[in-house]
C-alpha positions in Angstrom: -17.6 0.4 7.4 -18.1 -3.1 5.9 -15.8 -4.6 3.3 -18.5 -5.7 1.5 -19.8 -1.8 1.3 -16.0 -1.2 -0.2 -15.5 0.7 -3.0 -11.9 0.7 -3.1 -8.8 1.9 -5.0 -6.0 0.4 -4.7 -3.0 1.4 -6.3 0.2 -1.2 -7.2 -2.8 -3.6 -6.9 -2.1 -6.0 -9.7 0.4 -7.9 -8.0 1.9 -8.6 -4.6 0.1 -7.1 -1.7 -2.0 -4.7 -3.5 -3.4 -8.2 -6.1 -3.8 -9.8 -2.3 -6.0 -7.0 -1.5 -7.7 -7.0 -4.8 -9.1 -10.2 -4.0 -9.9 -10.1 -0.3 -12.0 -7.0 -1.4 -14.1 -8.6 -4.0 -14.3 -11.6 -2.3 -15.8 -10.1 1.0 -18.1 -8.4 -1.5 -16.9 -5.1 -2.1 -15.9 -3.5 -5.3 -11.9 -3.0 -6.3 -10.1 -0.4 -8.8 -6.7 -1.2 -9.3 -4.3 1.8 -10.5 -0.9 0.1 -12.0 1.4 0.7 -14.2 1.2 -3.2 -15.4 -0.8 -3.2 -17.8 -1.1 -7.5 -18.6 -1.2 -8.2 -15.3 -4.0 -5.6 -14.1 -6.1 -6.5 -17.0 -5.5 -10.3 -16.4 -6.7 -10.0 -13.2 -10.3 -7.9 -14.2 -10.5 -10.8 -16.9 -10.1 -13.2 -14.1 -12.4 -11.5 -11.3 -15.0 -10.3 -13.0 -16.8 -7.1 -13.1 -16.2 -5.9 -9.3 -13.0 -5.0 -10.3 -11.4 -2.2 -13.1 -7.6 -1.2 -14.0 -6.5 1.8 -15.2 -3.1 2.2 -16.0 -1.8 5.5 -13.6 1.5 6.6 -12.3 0.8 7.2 -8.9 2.9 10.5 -9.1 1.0 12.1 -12.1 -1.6 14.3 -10.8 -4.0 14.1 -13.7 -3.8 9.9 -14.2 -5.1 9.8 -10.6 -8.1 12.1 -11.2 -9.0 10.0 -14.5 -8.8 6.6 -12.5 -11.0 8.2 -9.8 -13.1 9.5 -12.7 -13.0 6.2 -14.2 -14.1 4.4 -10.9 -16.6 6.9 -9.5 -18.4 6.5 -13.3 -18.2 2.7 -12.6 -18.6 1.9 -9.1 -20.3 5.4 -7.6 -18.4 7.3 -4.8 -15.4 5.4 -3.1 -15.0 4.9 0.3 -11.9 3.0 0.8 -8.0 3.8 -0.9 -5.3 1.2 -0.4 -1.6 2.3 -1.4 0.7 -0.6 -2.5 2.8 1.0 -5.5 6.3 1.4 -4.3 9.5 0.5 -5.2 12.9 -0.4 -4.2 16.3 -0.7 -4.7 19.4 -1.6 -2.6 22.1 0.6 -3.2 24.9 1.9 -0.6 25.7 5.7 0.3 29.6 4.8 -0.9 30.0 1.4 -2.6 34.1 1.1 -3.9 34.6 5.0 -3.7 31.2 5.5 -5.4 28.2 8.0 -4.1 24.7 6.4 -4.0 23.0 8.0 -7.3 21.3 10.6 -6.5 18.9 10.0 -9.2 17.7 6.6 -7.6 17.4 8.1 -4.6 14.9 10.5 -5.9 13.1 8.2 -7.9 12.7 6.1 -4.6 11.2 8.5 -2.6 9.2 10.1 -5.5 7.1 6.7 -5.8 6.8 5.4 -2.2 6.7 9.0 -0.4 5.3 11.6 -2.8 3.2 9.2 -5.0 1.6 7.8 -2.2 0.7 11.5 -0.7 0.0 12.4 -4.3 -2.8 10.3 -4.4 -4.0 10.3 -0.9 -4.4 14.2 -1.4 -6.6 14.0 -4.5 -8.4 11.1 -2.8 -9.1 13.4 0.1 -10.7 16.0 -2.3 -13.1 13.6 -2.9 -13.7 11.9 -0.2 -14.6 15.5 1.9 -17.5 15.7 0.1 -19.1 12.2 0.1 -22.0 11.2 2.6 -21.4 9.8 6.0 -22.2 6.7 6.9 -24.1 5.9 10.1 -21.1 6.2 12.0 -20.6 9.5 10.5 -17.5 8.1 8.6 -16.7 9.4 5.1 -13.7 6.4 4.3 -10.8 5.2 5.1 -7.2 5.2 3.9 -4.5 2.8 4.1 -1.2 3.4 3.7 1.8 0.7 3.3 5.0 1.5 5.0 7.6 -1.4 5.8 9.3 -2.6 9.0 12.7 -0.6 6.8 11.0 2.7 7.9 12.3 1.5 11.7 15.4 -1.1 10.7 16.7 -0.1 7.5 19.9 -2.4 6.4 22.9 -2.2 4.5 21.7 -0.5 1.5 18.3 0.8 2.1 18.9 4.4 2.5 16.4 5.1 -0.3 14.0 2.8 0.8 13.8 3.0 4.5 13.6 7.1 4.0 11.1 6.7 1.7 9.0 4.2 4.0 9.7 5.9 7.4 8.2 8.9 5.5 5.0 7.4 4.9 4.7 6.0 8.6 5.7 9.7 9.9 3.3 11.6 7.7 0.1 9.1 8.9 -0.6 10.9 12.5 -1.1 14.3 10.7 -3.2 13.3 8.1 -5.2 11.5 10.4 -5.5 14.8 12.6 -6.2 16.7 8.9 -8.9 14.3 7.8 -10.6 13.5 11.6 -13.2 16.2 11.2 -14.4 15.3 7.6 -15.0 11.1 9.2 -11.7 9.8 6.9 -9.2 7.6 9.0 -6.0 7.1 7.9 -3.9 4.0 8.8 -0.8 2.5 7.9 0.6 -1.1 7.8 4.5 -1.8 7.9 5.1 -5.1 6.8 8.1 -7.3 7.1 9.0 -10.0 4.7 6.2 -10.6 2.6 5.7 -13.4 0.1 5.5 -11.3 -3.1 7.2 -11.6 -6.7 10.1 -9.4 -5.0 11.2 -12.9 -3.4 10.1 -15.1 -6.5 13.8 -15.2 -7.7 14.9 -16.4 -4.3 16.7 -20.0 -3.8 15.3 -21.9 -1.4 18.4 -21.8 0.5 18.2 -18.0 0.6 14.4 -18.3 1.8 15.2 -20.3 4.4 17.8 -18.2 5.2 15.5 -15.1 5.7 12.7 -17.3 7.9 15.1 -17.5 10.5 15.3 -13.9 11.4 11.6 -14.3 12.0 10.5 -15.5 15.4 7.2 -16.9 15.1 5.4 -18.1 12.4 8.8 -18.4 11.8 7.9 -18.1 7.3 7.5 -15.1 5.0 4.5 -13.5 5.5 1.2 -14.1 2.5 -0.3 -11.1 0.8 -3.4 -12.8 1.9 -2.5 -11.7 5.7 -2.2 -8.0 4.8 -4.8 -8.3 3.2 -6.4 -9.5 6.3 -5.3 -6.6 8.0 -7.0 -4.3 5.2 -10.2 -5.5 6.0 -9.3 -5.1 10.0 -9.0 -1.4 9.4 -11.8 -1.3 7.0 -14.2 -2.3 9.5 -12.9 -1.0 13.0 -13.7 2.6 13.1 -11.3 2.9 15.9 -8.5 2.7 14.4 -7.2 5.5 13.1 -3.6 7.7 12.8 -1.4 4.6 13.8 1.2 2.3 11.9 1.1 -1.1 12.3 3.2 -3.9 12.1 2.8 -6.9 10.2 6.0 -9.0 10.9 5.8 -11.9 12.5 7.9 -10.2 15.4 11.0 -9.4 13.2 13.3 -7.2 13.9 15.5 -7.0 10.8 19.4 -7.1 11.2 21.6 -4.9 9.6 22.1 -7.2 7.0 
């Protein structure tokens, strides 16, 4: 596949990684349809990339908002090839923090987004995608999945998060096995610490902090670079079933 034969959705793409993605798309030619729930900033970014792109406001957990946005963008685009999961959440929250549980409540809302939102959608993608054409290389699509390096180093209050992540990086070999015989790949990148609104708020004493757990480039990462790595996976039919790492060599501390 070529990213400039992408037809892609991409969900959480209106900001961070997924808006990086957004752009690399349309910029290597290809055609992006971003499912978010932020509604100004999805729509700011159509206004601002022109008509290779579409938003639809979905939650990646509802089952019938993701049909509609596929609806939407097959009536717009034609047949997608290429799905992109970004939505996800976090929070940091300890198992006991002064004699308190961790809320179960946040816990479930966690994993509910980043696990069963992002299997949500790749399920109902897969429908679809089963019954599309084959390209010459008798590939249907692809799908990418984003994990984090917390799936493998979890700290100090990322119980939530890391089992929500280490879910999506365990669940990628099987679907991959699943999907091999209908020509979809499935892929998944595990980034480390990325340059994205979750670090806007950050002093510049607490960036610099963070770069020096990082080896070499010894910096947060861009959204541009995972983006970089979309299009990798896009066009190397060989890769397929594995997580990668996007981390600069990190290996995170406990806290």
């Amino acid at each position: 596949m070529r990213v400039q034969d992408s037809i892609a959705i991409i969900t959480g793409g209106a900001s961070g990684l997924g808006e990086g993605t957004v752009r690399q798309i349309v910029e290597g030619g290809g055609k992006a349809s971003i499912l978010d729930m932020a509604e100004e900033k999805g729509r700011s970014l159509v206004e601002e990339l022109g008509e290779n792109v579409i938003f639809t406001k979905t939650d990646v957990t509802n089952e019938e908002e993701v049909k509609k946005a596929m609806d939407r963008t097959e009536e717009s685009f034609g047949s997608f090839n290429t799905v992109i999961n970004c939505a996800g959440i976090g929070i940091a929250e300890k198992t006991v923090s002064r004699g308190r549980a961790h809320s179960y409540e946040s816990f479930k809302k966690v994993v509910e987004i980043n696990l069963m939102g992002t299997f949500n959608v790749i399920r109902l993608v897969a429908e679809r995608l089963v019954g599309h054409p084959v390209n010459e290389n008798g590939e249907r699509g692809v799908i990418i999945n984003t994990a984090s390096v917390a799936a493998y180093e979890g700290q100090i209050g990322q119980a939530a998060y890391s089992a929500s992540k280490g879910g999506v990086a365990g669940m990628t070999l099987p679907i991959a096995r699943d999907l091999a015989k209908s020509g979809i790949r499935v892929v998944t990148i595990a980034p480390g610490l990325i340059d994205t609104p979750l670090f806007g708020g950050l002093s510049d004493e607490m960036r610099a902090s963070l770069e020096t757990h990082i080896p070499f480039p010894s910096r947060l990462g861009l959204p541009a670079e995972y983006a970089q790595l979309v299009s990798a996976i896009i066009e190397n039919a060989y890769l397929n079933g594995g997580v990668i790492r996007l981390d600069g060599a990190l290996r995170m501390p406990p806290q």
